[in-house]
C-alpha positions as CSV (number, residue, x, y, z in Angstrom):
1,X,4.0,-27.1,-11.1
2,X,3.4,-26.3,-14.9
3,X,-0.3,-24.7,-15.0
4,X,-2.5,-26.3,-17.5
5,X,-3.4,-23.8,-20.6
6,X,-6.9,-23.4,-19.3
7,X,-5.8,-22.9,-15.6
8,X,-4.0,-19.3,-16.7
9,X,-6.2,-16.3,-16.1
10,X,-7.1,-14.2,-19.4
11,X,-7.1,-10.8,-19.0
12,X,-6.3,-8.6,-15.5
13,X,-9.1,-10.8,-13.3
14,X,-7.6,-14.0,-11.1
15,X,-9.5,-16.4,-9.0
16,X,-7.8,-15.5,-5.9
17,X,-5.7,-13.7,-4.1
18,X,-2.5,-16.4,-4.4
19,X,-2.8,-16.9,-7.6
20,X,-2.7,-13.2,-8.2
21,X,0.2,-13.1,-5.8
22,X,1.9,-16.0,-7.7
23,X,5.3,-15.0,-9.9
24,X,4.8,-11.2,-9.0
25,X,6.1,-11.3,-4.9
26,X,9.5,-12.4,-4.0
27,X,11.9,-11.7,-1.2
28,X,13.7,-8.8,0.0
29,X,11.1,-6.9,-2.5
30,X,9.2,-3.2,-1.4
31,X,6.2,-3.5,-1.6
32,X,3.5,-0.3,-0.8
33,X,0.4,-1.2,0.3
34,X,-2.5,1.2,0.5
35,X,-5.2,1.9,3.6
36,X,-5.3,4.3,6.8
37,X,-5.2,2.7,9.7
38,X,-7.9,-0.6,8.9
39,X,-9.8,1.3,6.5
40,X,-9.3,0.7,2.9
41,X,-6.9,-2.4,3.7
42,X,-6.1,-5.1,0.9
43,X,-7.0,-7.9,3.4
44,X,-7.0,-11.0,1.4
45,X,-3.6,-10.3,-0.9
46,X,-2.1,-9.6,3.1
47,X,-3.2,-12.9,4.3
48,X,-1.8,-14.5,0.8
49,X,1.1,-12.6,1.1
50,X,1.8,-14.3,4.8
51,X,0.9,-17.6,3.1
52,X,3.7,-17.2,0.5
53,X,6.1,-17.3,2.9
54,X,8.1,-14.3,1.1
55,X,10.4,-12.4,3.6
56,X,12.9,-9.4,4.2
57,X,10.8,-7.3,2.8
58,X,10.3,-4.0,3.1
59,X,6.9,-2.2,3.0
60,X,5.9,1.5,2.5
61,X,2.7,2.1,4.2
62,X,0.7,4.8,6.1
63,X,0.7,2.6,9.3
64,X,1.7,-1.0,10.1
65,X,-1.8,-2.7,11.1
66,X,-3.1,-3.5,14.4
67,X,-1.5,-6.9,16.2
68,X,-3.2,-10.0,13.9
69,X,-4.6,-8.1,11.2
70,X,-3.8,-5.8,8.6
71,X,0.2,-6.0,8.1
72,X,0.6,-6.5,11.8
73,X,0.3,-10.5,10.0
74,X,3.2,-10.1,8.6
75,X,4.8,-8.8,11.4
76,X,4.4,-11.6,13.6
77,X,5.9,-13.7,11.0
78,X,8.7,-11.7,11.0
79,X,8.1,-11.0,6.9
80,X,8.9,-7.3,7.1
81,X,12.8,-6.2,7.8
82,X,11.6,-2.3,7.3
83,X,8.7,-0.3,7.3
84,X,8.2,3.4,5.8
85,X,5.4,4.5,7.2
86,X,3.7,7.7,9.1
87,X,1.8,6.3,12.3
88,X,2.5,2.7,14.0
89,X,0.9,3.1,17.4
90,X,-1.4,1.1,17.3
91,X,1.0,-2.1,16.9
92,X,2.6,-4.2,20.1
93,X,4.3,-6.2,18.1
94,X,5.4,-3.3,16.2
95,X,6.9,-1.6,19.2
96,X,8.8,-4.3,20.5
97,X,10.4,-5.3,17.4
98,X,11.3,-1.6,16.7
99,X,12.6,-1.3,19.7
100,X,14.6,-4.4,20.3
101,X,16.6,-3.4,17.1
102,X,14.4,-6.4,14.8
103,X,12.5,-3.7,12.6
104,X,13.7,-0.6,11.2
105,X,11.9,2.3,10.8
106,X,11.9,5.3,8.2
107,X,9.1,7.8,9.8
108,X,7.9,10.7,7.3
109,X,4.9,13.4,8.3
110,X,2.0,12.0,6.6
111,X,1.6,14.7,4.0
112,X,5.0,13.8,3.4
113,X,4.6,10.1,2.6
114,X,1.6,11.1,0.7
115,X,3.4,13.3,-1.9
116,X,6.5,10.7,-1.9
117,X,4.0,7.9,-3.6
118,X,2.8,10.7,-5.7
119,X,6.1,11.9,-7.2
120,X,6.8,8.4,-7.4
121,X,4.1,7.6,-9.3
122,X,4.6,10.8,-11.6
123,X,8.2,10.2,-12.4
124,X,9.4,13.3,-9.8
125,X,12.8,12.3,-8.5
126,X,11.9,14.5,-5.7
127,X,10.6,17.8,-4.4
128,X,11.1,20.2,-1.5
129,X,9.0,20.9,1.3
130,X,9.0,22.9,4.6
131,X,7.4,20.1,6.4
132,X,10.1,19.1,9.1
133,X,12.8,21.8,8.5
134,X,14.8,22.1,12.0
135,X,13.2,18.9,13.1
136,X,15.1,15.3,13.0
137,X,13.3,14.8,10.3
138,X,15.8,17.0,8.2
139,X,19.1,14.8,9.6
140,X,21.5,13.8,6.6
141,X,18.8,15.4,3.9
142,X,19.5,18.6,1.8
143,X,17.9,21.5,2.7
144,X,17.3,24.7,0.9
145,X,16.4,28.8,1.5
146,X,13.8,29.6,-1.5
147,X,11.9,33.1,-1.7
148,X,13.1,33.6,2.2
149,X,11.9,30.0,3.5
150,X,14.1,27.0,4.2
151,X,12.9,23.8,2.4
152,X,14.4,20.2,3.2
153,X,14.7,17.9,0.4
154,X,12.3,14.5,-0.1
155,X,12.9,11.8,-2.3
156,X,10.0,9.9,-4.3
157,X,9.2,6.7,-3.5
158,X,8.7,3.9,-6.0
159,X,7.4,0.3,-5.2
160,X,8.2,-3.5,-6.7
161,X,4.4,-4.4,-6.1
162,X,2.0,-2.4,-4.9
163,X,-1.3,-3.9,-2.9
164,X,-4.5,-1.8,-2.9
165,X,-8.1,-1.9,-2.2
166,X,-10.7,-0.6,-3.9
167,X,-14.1,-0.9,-3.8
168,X,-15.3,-1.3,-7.6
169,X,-13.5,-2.4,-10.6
170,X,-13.8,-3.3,-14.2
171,X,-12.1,-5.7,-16.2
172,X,-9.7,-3.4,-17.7
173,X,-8.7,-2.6,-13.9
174,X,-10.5,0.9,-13.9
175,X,-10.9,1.7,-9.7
176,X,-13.9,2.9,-8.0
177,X,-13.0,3.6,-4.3
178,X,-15.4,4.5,-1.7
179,X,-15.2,7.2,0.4
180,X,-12.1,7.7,2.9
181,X,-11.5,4.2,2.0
182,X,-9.5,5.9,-1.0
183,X,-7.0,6.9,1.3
184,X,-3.7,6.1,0.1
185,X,-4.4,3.5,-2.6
186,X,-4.6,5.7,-5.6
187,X,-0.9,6.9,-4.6
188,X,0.3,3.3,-3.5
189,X,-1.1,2.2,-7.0
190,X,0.6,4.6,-9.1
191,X,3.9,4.0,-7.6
192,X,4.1,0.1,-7.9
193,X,5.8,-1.7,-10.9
194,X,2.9,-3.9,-10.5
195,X,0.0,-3.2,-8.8
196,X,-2.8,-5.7,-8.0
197,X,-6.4,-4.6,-6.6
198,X,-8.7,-6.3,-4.2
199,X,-12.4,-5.4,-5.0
200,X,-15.5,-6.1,-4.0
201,X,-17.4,-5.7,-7.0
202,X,-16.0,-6.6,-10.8
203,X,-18.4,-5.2,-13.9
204,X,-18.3,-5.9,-17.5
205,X,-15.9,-3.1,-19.3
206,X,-18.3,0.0,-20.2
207,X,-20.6,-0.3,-17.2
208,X,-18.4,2.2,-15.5
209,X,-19.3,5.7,-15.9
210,X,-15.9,7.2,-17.3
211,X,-16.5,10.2,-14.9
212,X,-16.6,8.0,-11.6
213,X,-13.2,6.1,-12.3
214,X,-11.0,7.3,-9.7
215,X,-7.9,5.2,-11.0
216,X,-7.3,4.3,-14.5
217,X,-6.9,0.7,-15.3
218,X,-3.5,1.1,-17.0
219,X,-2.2,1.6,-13.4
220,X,-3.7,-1.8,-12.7
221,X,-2.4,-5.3,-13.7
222,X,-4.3,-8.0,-11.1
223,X,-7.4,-7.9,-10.0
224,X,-8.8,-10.2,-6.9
225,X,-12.8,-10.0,-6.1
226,X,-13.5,-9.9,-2.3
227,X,-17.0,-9.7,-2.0
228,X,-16.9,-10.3,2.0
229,X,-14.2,-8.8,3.4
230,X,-14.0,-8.2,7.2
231,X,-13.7,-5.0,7.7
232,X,-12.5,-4.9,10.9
233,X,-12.9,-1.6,12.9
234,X,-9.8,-0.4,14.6
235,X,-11.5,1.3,17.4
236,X,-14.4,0.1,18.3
237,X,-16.2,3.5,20.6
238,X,-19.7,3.3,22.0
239,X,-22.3,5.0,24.4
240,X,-22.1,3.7,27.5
């Protein structure tokens, strides 16, 4: 359907979440997407993304969601052929798909992933590290004795679209996060062709104090305003 003139968004702000979505996703695409665990999670472009029907994709992530929320949607829906990601235990669905042979899996040490969506984002090809030296995490990657210590060779990691979450934004795209909520979104951010943010709050352009702008807007190209968003706690622990 040809959008009318005064239907297309001006500037980085959209109306919703599949609109944002719309001409940026597309099969078989990688896609990082930021959060730890359910905090910090881009919940309504993961439910649009599950509405678009897109598949084979495959999506770099700290963790893979919790079964029905987070990206644990798009697992049940079979959207995601491969996940790079640090910790998936908290996933069912997750397990049995791995472990049936339906889902592969790249597992990196956390620190790891973390600095592979950094270098990404900072043009670094890649970069040596100790983490994982003698461990399988080493099999069929270069390794490397520097000042007496043996290194092990990671690659950076690069994105089609990245999906983040952020807690504040402007309508150049400049992020505010809030606390741990930051997480891995900055890093997901920089490393995506295209990045679109969910935020809860959108201000005019200067109302940002220059200093508090975690992430500058030229990483940004969508932005979605979620004003309610769930929230969901992914371990619920209480005094008996």
């Amino acid at each position: 359907m040809i959008q009318a003139e005064t239907d297309v968004p001006k500037g980085k702000l959209y109306p919703n979440a599949d609109r944002a979505l719309q001409g940026v996703v597309a099969d078989g695409q990688t896609l990082a997407v930021g959060g730890f665990g359910l905090c910090g999670i881009p919940e309504a472009l993961i439910a649009a993304l599950r509405e678009s029907g897109v598949k084979g994709l495959t999506a770099i992530s700290n963790n893979a969601g919790v079964d029905g929320f987070g990206l644990g949607l798009l697992l049940e829906t079979r959207q995601i052929r491969k996940m790079i990601s640090s910790y998936v235990g908290e996933n069912k669905e997750f397990e049995r798909q791995y472990l049936s042979g339906e889902l592969e899996l790249e597992f990196n040490p956390q620190g790891t992933l973390a600095e592979r969506l950094r270098a990404g984002g900072a043009g670094i090809p890649a970069f040596f590290t100790a983490t994982g030296y003698g461990t399988i995490v080493a099999e069929g990657k270069e390794t490397r004795e520097i000042g007496g210590k043996h290194y092990v060779l990671e690659t950076a990691l690069t994105a089609d679209v990245a999906l983040v979450k952020a807690w504040k934004a402007d309508k150049a795209g400049n992020l505010v996060f809030r606390k741990t909520a930051r997480n891995f979104n900055p890093a997901c951010a920089m490393a995506g062709k295209v990045c679109i943010a969910e935020v809860e709050e959108v201000v005019e352009i200067g109302a940002l104090d220059p200093d508090h702008v975690h992430l500058p807007g030229i990483y940004v190209d969508r932005i979605v305003h979620n004003p309610n968003p769930e929230k969901r706690i992914e371990q619920r622990t209480v005094r008996g």
